[in-house]
C-alpha positions as CSV (number, residue, x, y, z in Angstrom):
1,X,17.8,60.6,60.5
2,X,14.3,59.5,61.2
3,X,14.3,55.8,62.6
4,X,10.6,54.2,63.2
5,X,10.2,53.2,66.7
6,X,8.4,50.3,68.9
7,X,9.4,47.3,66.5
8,X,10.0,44.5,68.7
9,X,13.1,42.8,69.1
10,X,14.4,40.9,65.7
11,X,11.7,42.5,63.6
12,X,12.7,44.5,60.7
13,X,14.1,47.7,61.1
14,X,13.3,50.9,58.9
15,X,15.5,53.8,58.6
16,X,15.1,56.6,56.1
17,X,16.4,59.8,55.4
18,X,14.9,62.4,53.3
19,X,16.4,63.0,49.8
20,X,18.9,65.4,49.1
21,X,21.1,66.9,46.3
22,X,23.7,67.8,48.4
23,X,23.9,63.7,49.2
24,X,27.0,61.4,48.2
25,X,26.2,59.2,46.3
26,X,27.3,56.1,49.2
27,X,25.3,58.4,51.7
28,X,21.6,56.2,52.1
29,X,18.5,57.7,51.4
30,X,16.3,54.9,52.4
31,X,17.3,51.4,54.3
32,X,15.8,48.0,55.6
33,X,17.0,45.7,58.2
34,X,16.1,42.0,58.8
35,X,18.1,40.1,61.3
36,X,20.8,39.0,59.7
37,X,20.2,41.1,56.3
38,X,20.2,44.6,55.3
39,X,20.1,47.0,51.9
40,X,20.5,50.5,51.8
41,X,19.8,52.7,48.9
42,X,22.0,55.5,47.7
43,X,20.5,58.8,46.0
44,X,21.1,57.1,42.5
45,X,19.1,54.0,43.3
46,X,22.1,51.5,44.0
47,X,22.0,49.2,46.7
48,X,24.4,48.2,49.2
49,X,24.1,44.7,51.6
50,X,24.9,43.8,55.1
51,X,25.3,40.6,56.4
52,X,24.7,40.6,60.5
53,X,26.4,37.4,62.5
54,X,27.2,36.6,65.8
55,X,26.9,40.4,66.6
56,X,29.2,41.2,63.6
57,X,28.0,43.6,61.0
58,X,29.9,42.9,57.2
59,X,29.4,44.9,54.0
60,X,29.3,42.1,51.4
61,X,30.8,44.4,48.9
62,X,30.3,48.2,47.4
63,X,27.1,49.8,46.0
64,X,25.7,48.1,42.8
65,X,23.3,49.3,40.2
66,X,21.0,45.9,41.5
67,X,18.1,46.4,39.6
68,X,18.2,48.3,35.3
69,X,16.4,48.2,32.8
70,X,17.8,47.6,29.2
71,X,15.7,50.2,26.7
72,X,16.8,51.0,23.1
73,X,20.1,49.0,23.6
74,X,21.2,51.5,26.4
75,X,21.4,49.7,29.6
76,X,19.7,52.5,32.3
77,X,21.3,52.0,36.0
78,X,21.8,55.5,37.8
79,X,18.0,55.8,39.1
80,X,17.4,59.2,40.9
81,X,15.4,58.0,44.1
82,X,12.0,60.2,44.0
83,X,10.6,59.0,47.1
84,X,10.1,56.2,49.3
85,X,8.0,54.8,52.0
86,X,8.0,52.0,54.7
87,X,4.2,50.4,55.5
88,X,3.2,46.6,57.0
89,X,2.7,44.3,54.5
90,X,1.3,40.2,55.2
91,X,0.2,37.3,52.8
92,X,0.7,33.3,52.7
93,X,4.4,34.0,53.9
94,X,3.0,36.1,56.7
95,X,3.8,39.2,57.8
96,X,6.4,41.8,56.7
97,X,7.8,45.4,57.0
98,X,7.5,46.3,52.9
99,X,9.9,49.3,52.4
100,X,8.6,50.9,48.5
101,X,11.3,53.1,46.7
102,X,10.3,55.4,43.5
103,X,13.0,56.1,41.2
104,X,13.5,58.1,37.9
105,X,16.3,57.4,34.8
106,X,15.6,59.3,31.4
107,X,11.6,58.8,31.1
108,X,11.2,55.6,32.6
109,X,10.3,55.2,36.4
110,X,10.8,52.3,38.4
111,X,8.8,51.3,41.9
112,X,10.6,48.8,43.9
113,X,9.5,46.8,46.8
114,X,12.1,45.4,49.7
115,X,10.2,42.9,52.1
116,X,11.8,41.4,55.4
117,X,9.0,38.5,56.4
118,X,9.1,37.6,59.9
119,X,9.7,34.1,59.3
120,X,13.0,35.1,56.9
121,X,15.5,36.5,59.2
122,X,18.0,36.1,56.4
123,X,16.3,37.2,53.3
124,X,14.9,40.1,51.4
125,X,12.2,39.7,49.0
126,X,12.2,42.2,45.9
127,X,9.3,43.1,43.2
128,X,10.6,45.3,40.1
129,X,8.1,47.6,38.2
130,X,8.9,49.6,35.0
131,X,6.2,52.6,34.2
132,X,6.9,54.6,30.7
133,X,6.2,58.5,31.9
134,X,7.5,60.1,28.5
135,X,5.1,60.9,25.9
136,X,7.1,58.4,23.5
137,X,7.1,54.5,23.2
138,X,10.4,53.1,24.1
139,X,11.8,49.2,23.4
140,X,12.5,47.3,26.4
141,X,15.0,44.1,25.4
142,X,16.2,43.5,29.0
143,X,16.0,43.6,32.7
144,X,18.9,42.6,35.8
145,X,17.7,42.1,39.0
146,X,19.7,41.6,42.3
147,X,23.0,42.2,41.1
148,X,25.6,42.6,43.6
149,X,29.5,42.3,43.7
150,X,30.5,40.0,46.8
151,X,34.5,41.2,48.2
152,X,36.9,38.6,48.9
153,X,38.5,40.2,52.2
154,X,41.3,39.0,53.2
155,X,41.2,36.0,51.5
156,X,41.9,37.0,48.0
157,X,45.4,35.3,48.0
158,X,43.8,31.6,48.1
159,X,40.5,30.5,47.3
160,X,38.2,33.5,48.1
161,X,34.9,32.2,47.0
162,X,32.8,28.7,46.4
163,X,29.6,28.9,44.5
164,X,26.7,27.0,43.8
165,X,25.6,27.0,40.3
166,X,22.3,26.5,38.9
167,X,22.1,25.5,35.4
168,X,22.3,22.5,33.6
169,X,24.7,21.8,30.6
170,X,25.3,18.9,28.3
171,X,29.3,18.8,29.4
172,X,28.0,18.1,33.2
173,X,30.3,21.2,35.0
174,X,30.0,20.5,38.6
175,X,27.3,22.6,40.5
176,X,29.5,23.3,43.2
177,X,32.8,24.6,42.5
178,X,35.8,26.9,43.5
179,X,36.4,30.1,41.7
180,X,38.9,31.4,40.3
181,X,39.8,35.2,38.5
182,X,38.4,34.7,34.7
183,X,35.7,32.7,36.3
184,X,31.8,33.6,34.5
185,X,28.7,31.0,33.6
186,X,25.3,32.1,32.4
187,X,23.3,29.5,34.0
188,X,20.5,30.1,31.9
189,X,17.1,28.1,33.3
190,X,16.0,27.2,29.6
191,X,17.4,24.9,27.4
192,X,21.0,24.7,26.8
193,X,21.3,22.2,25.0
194,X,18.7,19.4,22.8
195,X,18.5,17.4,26.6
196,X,19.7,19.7,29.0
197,X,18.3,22.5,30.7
198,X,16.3,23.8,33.7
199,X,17.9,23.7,37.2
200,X,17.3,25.3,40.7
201,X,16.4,29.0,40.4
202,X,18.8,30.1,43.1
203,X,22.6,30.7,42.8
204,X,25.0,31.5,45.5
205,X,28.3,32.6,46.5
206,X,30.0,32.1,49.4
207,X,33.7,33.1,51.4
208,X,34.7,31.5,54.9
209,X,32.9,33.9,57.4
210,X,29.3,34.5,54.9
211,X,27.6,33.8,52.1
212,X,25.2,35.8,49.3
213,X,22.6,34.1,47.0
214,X,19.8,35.4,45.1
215,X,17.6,33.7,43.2
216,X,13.4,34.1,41.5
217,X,10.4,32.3,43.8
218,X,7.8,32.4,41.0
219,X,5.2,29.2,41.5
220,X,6.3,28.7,37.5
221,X,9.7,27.9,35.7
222,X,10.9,31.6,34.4
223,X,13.8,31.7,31.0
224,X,16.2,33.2,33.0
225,X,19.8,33.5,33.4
226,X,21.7,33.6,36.7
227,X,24.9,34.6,35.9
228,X,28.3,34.6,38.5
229,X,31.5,35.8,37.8
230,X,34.7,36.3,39.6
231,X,36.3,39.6,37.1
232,X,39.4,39.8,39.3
233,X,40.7,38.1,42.6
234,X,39.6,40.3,44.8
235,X,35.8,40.2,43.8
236,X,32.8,38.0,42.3
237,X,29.6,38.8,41.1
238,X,25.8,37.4,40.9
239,X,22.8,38.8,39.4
240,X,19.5,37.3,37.4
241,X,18.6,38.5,34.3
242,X,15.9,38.3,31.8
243,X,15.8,39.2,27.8
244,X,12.8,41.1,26.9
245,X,11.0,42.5,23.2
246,X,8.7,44.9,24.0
247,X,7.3,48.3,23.1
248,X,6.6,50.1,26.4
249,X,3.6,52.7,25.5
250,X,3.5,56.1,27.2
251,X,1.7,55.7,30.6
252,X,2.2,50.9,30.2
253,X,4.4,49.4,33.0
254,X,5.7,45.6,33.4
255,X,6.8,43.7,36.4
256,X,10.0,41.1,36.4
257,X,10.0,38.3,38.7
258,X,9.8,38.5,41.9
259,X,13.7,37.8,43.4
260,X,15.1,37.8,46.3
261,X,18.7,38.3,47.9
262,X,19.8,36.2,51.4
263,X,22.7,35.7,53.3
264,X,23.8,33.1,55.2
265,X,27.0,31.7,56.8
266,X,29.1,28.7,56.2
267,X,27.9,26.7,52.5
268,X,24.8,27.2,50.4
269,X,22.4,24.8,52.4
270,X,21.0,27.8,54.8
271,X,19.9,29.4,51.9
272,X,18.6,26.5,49.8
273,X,16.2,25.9,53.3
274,X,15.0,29.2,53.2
275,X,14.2,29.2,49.8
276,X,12.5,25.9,50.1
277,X,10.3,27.4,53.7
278,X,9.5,30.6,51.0
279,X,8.0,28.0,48.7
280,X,6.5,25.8,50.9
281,X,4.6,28.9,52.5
282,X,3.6,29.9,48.9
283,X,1.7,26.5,48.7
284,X,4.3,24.4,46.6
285,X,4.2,20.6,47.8
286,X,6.7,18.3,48.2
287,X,5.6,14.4,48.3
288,X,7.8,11.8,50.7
289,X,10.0,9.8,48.0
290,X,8.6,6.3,47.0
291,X,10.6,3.5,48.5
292,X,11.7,2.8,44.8
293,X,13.6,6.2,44.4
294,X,16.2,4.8,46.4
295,X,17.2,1.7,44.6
296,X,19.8,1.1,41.5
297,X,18.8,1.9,38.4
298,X,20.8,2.3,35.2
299,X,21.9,5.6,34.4
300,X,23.8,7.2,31.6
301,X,24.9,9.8,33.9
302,X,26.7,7.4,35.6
303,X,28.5,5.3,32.7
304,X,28.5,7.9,29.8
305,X,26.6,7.1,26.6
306,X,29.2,4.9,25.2
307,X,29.1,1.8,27.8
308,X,28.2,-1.7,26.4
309,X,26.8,-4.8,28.0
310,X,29.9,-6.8,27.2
């Protein structure tokens, strides 16, 4: 193992280890620490998290396939890492280690970027692009990005996970709620329904001792779905995904969003503020509320659509 030295205290750490056939497939070939977050990438391109409190190290749950790539109806998620490097990288968010992975599956390549920012102890930002190296076009109808399974631990006998949930629906489900095995909602960021739709682009999941959430940071609302499940008792699940229609060329490429994955501890406030920090440093601004915002108003929310005067 090769480990990069002189980074201060609390900066991001870079450890990477040269590519082998002879690896495991849970044996890392590249990995990137923040403070409190890290992902390592196994020789197929799946990712696994760490969530670092309080001097305590936790796997948030086994390897995923985090990032595929839907072509010709066949959804590609074993990506032989080709190569990868680590290099400084800095804009409105300030600096950050940037760690780029290259990976292969049938003709399509795929270069990922992992950035820890200085100023995001708990969060990883990721950019996703696809480049068509065959000599045939190919039909891209889909793309999932950071897509990871959170464990229950030892609390899988009671309530192992709350969640925050991001879209908006016409029956009004809560946006914080307990799960429960059977447990799966699309929260799709369109419109679900004539006069509902849109919602925070950042979902989360969270157990007694930490938390995941991922969500997009784009500066513009993106049709997406963030989808969370809980399959079984013993695990749930969050990703973001987008539906595609398009003929990738020999030699084209196209980016997703850009996504990121955080963890925090106790609810899902921690991440909500660094999400908000992200996109105040991206230039987004937020006015103080007018006095008015505050006082009673009628609202259909409130009484249902069937209320009358009398």
């Amino acid at each position: 193992m090769k480990a990069i030295s002189n980074i201060p205290a609390l900066a991001a750490i870079f450890c990477c280890i040269a590519g082998s056939t002879a690896l495991a497939a849970d044996v890392p070939v590249a990995q990137i620490q923040a403070p409190n977050i890290g992902m390592q990438f196994d020789e197929n391109g799946r990712t696994t998290i760490t969530a670092r409190f309080d001097g305590r190290s936790m796997v948030v749950g086994p390897a995923s396939a985090s990032e595929s790539l839907l072509v010709d109806g066949k959804r590609l998620e074993l990506w032989r890492v080709k190569r990868q490097s680590t290099a400084t990288f800095s804009d409105k968010r300030g600096t950050a280690r940037r760690l780029t992975i290259t990976a292969q599956a049938a003709d399509i390549e795929r270069e990922e970027t992992v950035d820890a920012f200085d100023r995001y102890g708990r969060v990883l930002v990721i950019n996703v692009r696809y480049i068509n190296r065959g000599a045939h076009p190919v039909h891209v109808t889909g793309w999932r990005n950071a897509s990871y399974t959170i464990a229950a631990g030892e609390n899988r006998n009671g309530t192992a996970f709350w969640s925050l949930q991001s879209g908006s629906y016409e029956k009004r489900p809560d946006w914080v709620v307990p799960l429960k095995a059977g447990f799966h909602q699309d929260n799709y960021l369109g419109m679900n329904a004539d006069d509902y739709g849109g919602g925070t682009p950042v979902v989360d999941i969270w157990r007694p001792d930490f938390g995941i959430a991922v969500g997009h940071d784009e500066l513009t609302p993106q049709l997406v779905s963030e989808p969370v499940a809980m399959p079984s008792d013993d695990r749930a699940t969050l990703a973001i995904e987008g539906k595609q229609n398009l003929v990738l060329r020999p030699g084209a490429s196209f980016q997703t969003p850009e996504t990121f994955v955080a963890v925090h501890q106790r609810d899902y406030f921690e991440a909500l503020r660094d999400y908000r920090r992200m996109m105040m440093d991206r230039g987004v601004h937020f006015e103080e509320p007018a006095a008015g915002a505050f006082d009673p108003i009628w609202c259909a929310w409130g009484f249902g659509r069937k209320f009358q005067p009398e």
